[in-house]
Structures are given as structure tokens and as C-alpha cells.
VOSE-990330 format. One record per residue (C-alpha): residue in three letters; y negated, z negated, x. Coordinates in steps of 0.1 Angstrom, whole numbers, plus 5000, padded with zeros to 4 digits. Example, Ala and Ser with C-alpha at 12.3 -4.5 7.8 and 13.67 -1.06 7.14 Angstrom:
2
Ala504549225123
Ser501149295137
END
This chain:
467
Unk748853181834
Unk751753391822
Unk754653491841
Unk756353761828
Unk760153721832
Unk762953801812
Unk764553571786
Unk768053561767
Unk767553531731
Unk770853461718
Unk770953221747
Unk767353031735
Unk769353031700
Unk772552861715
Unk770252621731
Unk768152511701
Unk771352451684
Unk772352241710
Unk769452051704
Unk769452001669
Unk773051921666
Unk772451651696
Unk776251761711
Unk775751901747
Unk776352241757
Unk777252341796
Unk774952611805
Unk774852741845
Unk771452761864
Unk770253101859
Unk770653031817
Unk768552751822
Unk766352971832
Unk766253181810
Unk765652961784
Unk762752821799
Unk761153151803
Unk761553191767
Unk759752891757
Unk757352951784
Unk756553291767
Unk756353141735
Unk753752911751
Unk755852591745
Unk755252441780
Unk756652131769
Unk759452221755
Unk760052451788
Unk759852151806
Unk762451971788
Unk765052241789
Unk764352241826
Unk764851861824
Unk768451961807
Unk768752181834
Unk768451971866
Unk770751711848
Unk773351971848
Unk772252091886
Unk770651791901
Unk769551971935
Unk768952321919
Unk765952441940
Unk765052721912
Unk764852471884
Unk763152241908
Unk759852491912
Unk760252561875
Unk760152231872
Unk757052161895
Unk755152471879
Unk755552331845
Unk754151981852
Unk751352161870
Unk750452371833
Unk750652021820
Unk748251891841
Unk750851601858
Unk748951771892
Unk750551451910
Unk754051471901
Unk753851871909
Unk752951811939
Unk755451541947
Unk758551801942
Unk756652081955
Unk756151891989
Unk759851841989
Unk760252211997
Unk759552462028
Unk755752562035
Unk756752892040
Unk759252952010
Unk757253251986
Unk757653081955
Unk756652751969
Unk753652881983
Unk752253061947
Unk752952701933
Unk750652581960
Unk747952741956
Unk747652691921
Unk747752321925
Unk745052361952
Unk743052491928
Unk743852261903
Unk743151941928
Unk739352121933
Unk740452181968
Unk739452611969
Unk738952642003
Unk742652512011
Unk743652761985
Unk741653051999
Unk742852972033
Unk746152972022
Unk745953322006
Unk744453412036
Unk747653292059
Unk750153492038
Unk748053822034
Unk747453802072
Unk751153792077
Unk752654082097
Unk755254162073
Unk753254072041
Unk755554022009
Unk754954241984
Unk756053981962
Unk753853731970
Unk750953961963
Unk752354011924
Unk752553711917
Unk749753581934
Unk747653791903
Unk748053541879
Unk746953221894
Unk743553431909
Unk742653541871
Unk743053151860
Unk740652981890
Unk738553281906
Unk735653461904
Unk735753811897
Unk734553951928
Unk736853701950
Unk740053881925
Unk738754221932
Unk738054151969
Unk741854041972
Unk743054291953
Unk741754581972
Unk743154382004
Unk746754421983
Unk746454761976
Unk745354842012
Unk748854742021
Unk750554831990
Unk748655141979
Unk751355241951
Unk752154871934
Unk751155001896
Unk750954611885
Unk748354541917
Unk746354871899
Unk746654791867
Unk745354431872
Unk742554621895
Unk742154791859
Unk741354531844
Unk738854371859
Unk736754661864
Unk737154701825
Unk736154341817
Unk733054411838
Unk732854781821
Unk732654991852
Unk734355221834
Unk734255531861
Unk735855251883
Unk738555221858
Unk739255591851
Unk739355661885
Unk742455331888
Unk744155501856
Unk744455811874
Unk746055641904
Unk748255491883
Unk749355811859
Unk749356001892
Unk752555731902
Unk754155781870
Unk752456021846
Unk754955871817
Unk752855521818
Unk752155541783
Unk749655241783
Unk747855371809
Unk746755691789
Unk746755471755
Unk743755251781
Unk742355551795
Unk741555661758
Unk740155351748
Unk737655411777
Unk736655761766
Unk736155651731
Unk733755401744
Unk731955701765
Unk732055901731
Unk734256151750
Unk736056181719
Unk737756551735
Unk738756341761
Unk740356031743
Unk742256261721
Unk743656451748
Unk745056111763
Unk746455991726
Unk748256371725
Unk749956291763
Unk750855921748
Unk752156091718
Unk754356331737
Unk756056041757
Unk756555831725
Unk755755941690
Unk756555581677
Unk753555421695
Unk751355301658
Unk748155231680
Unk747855541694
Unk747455721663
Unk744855451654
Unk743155551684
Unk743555951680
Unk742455861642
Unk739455681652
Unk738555961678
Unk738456241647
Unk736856021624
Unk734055991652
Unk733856381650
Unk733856381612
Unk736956601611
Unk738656401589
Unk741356681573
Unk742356661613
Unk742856291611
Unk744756301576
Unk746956541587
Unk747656301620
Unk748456001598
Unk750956241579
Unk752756381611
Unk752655991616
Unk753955891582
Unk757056171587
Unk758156071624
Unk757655681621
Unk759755431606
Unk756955201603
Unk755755351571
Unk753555031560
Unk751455141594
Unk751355491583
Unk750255371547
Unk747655171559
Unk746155361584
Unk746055661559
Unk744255431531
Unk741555301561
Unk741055691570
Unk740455811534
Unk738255451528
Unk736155581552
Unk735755921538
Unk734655731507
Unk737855871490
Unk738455531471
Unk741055631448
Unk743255821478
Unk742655501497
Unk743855291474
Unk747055501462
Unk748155451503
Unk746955081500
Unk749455021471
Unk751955211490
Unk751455011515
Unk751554671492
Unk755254771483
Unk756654711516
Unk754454391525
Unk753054231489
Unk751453951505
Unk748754101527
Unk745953961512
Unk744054131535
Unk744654491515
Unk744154341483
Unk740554261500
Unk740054661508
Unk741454781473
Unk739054501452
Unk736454671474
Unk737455041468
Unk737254931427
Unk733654751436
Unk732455131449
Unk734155301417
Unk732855051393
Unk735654911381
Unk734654581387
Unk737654411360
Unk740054551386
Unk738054451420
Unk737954121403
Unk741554111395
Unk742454211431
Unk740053951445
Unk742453701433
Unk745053821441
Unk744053821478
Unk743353451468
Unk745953331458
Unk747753461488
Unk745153321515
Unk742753101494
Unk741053031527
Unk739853371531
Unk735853311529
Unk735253751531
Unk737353771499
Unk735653491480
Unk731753671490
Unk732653971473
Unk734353791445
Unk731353571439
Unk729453971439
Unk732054051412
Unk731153761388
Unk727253821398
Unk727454231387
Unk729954091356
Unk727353801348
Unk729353541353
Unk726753381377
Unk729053011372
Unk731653131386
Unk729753341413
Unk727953001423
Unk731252801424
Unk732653071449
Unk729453041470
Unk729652691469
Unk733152721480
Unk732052891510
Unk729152681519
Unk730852381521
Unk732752561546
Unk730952771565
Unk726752741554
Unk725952991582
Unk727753301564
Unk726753591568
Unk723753691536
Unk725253341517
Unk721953181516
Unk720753441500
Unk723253501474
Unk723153141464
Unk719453141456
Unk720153461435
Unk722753311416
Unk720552961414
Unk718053151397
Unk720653261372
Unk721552921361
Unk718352771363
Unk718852581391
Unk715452681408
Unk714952411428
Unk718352461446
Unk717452821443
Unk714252721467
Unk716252541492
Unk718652801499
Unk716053061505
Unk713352821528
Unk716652801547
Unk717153181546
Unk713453261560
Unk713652991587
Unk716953241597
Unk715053561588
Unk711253491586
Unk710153861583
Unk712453951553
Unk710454021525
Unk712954031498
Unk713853671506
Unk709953601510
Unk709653751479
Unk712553591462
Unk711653231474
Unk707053301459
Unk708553391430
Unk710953031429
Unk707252841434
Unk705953051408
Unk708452911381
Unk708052561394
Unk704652591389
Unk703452581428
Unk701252891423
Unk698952821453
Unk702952821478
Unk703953131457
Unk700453311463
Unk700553201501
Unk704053351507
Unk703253671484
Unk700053761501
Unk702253791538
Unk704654031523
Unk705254381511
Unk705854421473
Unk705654781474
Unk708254951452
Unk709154621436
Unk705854641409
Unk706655011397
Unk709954931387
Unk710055031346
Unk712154731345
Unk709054421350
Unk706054591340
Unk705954441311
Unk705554141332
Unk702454281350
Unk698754261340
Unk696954611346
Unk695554471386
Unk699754461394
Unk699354111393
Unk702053871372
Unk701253751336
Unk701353371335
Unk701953421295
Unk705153641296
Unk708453441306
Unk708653411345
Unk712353281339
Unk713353601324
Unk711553801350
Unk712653591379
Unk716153661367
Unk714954051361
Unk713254061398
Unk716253881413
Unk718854171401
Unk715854431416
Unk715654261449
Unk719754231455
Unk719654651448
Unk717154681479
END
């Protein structure tokens, strides 16, 4: 559950130092606070915690740092010693009661909690307050159709609370009613038409209605209320690439480029547009633009080894590839189309020790199987070859270029009767009037046991990775 609440980061800074140099600092309630709230959005509960500790040293009876206190020990599931400071405090104090009913929840009693919600929202002066912050603890322990149910008893009493719509919003989104949600985005850009997320969200939605019009008219009224906004333009981008009128979305990226000071956004958002265009060496030219202000994005090394991999200029894919390496050697997508570089360069080694790299890893990869029984081949390894695939039909049993891949593995070792069985099931159609193995063939289509079935299993395996 998040809370959001503001946070002093020179204050945070002056704490930590306190810390560190072990010599204590006097800091007044509301700083404690403060700090808290920092390490609270940070996610560091603990550390929350202890500041509050410092706190409450400092202000023994402070009843602020006390809930903070109790609401922190609740996140870290001490549910007993929560309780035992929360129970030190009014029933009816607002903050005590949000505090209760998450620990309701959290002690498996629900019907106390929903009985408790049910006391405040029947209240004849309701707090608006309590309704806000009750959000959070409902989206942690409910149901969907429990939130939504006290939601719309919220907005009944307060009609015009943009945080009760917007969290409306986003259920009905999750659930993608998306009508619903247009019709809550409108409520809420009818309140305050300047809600720039709201129209950035109400694009999103028409995009996924392929109302691209729509969606781009929401980006333009985002635009106009802040020009700096980098997702927006992804979105409008996206929108016009959809429509194929891509000198439109160039020409966005540019007015981009010109107003933003985030030119590494506007680089790389102009070097994904022209990718997509299949404009490789445009792309690229942004991508290295782009590398000049952050050189360590292995991630754009990736997308320029690929653009070289489409031109053919696989020395300088390959040189990229490494690059993106050596900055994240982890990355498993970079080593895959490395391992493709060394397999087009014939340098099936090294293609087989990236594979196995991956494997070792993660032996569900996406088309790895595969790969490694083409590169198997390449080396001789047939055997191993023949494992990979079996494992690549139990995944895929209907593909025939594996099917055909893995008959023609029995074939070499011999097992005619498993490579006949396997290439009776399948389609070889295209395959057998390829210039490239019909030396291979007898005059019926069928293989030549005399000719070298190594050199056309390595000849059929290059064939079936072009299909």
C-alpha cells in the first residue's frame, strides 16, 4: 500500500548523515515525518520504521509518530505489536480507524473490516478524508467488485473527488471496460480539463480501440498543457505509426527534439520510429546520437547490432553485440542474436557457446532449442543435435521444420526406420527443389544414401533456418 505524502529531501540527506556519522541530530516531529515518508516511498519500511523509532525517542508521546509507527509494524507484518499501539488510541480518531481496518484485514477478520467501513461511510457528516485514504488498503485486501461497490458509495457523496475517480478509473481499466473508463476520464477532465494524465490515459484507451483519430487528439490536448511530457509523444508516435503516416510521426519526434531538453528521449524515439520504417541506417544515426549522451545503454547497442544484422553487415552487428555485452553480460536477447551472428559468419563454436550460455540459464527461450540443434549439426554433435530437437517437438509437435530437422539427425546416425517414420508425417514441400540439395536426391525426390548426409544435413540445416 502506498501513501502518497510529501518528503524533505535535503532533510532525508541530513538524516542519513546523522546516521552514518553515529552523532545525533535534534529533529522536531513533523521532520520525522518527513523522513519517514521518504523511506516509505523508497519502499524501505524498515528503515521507515527506525527513523520513526528515532523519532518517538525524541517525542516519546507523539500521537503522529505513534500511528506511523503502528502502520509500519503492520507492512512488517508485527500484526500484534500494531495492534497494541493502535488500541492505545480513540476508536473514532480518522487515522486510527484506516489503520484499523487494514489490520482487520490482515488478522483474516473481513467482516469486522467491512463493518467498520460500513460505520464511517454511514456517518452523517462522512469525512472526505477518510474516504481517500481508505482507497489504498481496499486495492491491497478486496475484491474488485467490493472496491467498485464502495467507491461508487464515495462518489455518491463526493461526486467531484478526482482521486475517488481516478481510482474508479482504474479498476474499470484493469477489468478493460473501457467505455466505463472513458466515460470516468471525462468526469474527471470535465473537473479540471488541464489533468494532463487523464488525457495521456484516455489515449492509451483509444489506442487500444484503434481510435487512433481519437488518441491523437488526446496526445495534442496533453501536448498543449505540457510540451515536456516524453510519453506522450511516444504515444502520439505510436498512434501515426498505427496509420502508416510515418513523415507525420518523424516530423513529431523533431518538434519533440527542438522543444525538449531531454534529447536522449528524442534520439531514441526518432531511431525506434525510423526502425520501424525499416530505415536502418536513419535509425541507427539517432541510436548513436543517442549513445553520446548515455554510452552504457546496452539496450541500443542491442537495436543498432540488429539494424547492421538487416543491412548485412554482420562484422558490425557482431561488434555491437558485444558491446551490449560487456555492458549487461546477463542480457540473454543480446546473446540469441549474437549466437545468429557467429551462425550467418560460420563461426557455429562460438554460436554454440552463446546458446549454451543461455540454456544453462533459461532452457525454455524463446526458438533456443532449435538453434542449438542447428548449430549441433554444425559441429557434429548430432546426438546433442537430436536431443535438442525431441525437446523442441514435445513443445511444438506440428512444426515441420523441426520434424524435419530432427528425421534428418536419425538419418546421419543411421536410424533410417525413426527418420522415415518422422518424414512420412511431415511436409517437405519446397525443401526438395531447392538447387542447393538436389545433388543429394535420387530421381523419386528421395535422399541418396551414397552422397554425404553430413554435408547435406549441414546444407538442409541453413535451408530450414531461411523458412
Amino acid at each position: 500500500m502506498e501513501y502518497e505524502q510529501p518528503f524533505d529531501s535535503e532533510m532525508l540527506n541530513k538524516y542519513e548523515n546523522m546516521v552514518e556519522s553515529g552523532k545525533k541530530v535534534y529533529f522536531d516531529a513533523d521532520q520525522i515525518e518527513s523522513i519517514a515518508y521518504g523511506y516509505e516511498y523508497k519502499d524501505a519500511i524498515q528503515e521507515a520504521l527506525e527513523a520513526v523509532d528515532f523519532g518517538l525517542s525524541l517525542h516519546p508521546n507523539n500521537s503522529d509518530l505513534l500511528l506511523l509507527k503502528s502502520r509500519y509494524l503492520l507492512y512488517l507484518d508485527f500484526i500484534k505489536e500494531s495492534r497494541e499501539i493502535l488500541n492505545t488510541f480513540p476508536e473514532d480518531l480518522n487515522d486510527a480507524q484506516i489503520i484499523n481496518v487494514e489490520l482487520l484485514f490482515a488478522e483474516n477478520k473481513e467482516e469486522e473490516a467491512y463493518k467498520l467501513i460500513d460505520r464511517n461511510l454511514s456517518k452523517e457528516n462522512v469525512e472526505e478524508e477518510f474516504c481517500c485514504d481508505l482507497l489504498p488498503v481496499l486495492w491491497g485486501y478486496c475484491p474488485n467488485n467490493k472496491i467498485e461497490e464502495i467507491i461508487n458509495r464515495c462518489l455518491t457523496m463526493f461526486p467531484n473527488n478526482e482521486r475517488l475517480l481516478q481510482d474508479l478509473s482504474s479498476l474499470y481499466f484493469e477489468a478493460e471496460r473501457y467505455e466505463e473508463t472513458l466515460v470516468i476520464f471525462k468526469r474527471i477532465l470535465d473537473l479540471n480539463p488541464f489533468n494532463c494524465e487523464a488525457w495521456e490515459n484516455t489515449a492509451r484507451i483509444f489506442l487500444i480501440k484503434k481510435d487512433y483519430d481519437q488518441a491523437i487528439e488526446a496526445c495534442d490536448f496533453a501536448i498543449a498543457i505540457d510540451s515536456t511530457l516524453t510519453q506522450i509523444y511516444y504515444l502520439k508516435v505510436e498512434c501515426l505509426m498505427e496509420k502508416k503516416e510515418y513523415e507525420l510521426a518523424v516530423n513529431t519526434l523533431k518538434e519533440y527534439e527542438v522543444t525538449t531538453d531531454d534529447k536522449a528521449s528524442a534520439y531514441l524515439m526518432l531511431g525506434e520510429c525510423y526502425q520501424q520504417q525499416e530505415l536502418m541506417q536513419l535509425s541507427n544515426d539517432y541510436f548513436f546520437k543517442y549513445l553520446e549522451i548515455n554510452p552504457k545503454d546496452s539496450k541500443v547497442f542491442f537495436y543498432i547490432a540488429y539494424n547492421y544484422m538487416d543491412m548485412g553487415n554482420t562484422p558490425m552487428a557482431r561488434e555491437m553485440a558485444l558491446k551490449a555485452i560487456e555492458i549487461t553480460p546477463s542480457d540473454l536477447e543480446v546473446r540469441f542474436i549474437l549466437s545468429e551472428i557467429y551462425f550467418i559468419e560460420e563461426n557455429y563454436m562460438e554460436a554454440y557457446n552463446q546458446l549454451m550460455y543461455i540454456y544453462k540459464i533459461d532452457p525454455n527461450y524463446p526458438d533456443l532449442l532449435s538453434r542449438l540443434g542447428d548449430v549441433c549439426i554444425q559441429i557434429d554433435k548430432i546426438e546433442e543435435a537430436i536431443t535438442y530437437w525431441e525437446k523442441a517437438v514435445e513443445n511444438d509437435k506440428d512444426n515441420s521444420v523441426i520434424n524435419a530437422r530432427l528425421s534428418l539427425a536419425y538419418l546421419l546416425t543411421g536410424n533410417y526406420e525413426k527418420s522415415h517414420s518422422i518424414t512420412s508425417k511431415i511436409e517437405m514441400d519446397g525443401i526438395k527443389d531447392d538447387d542447393n540439395i538436389l545433388k543429394y536426391l535420387n530421381e523419386d525426390g528421395t535422399i541418396n544414401l551414397s552422397t554425404n548426409l553430413t554435408d547435406l544435413a549441414k546444407t538442409l540445416t541453413v535451408l530450414f533456418k531461411k523458412k
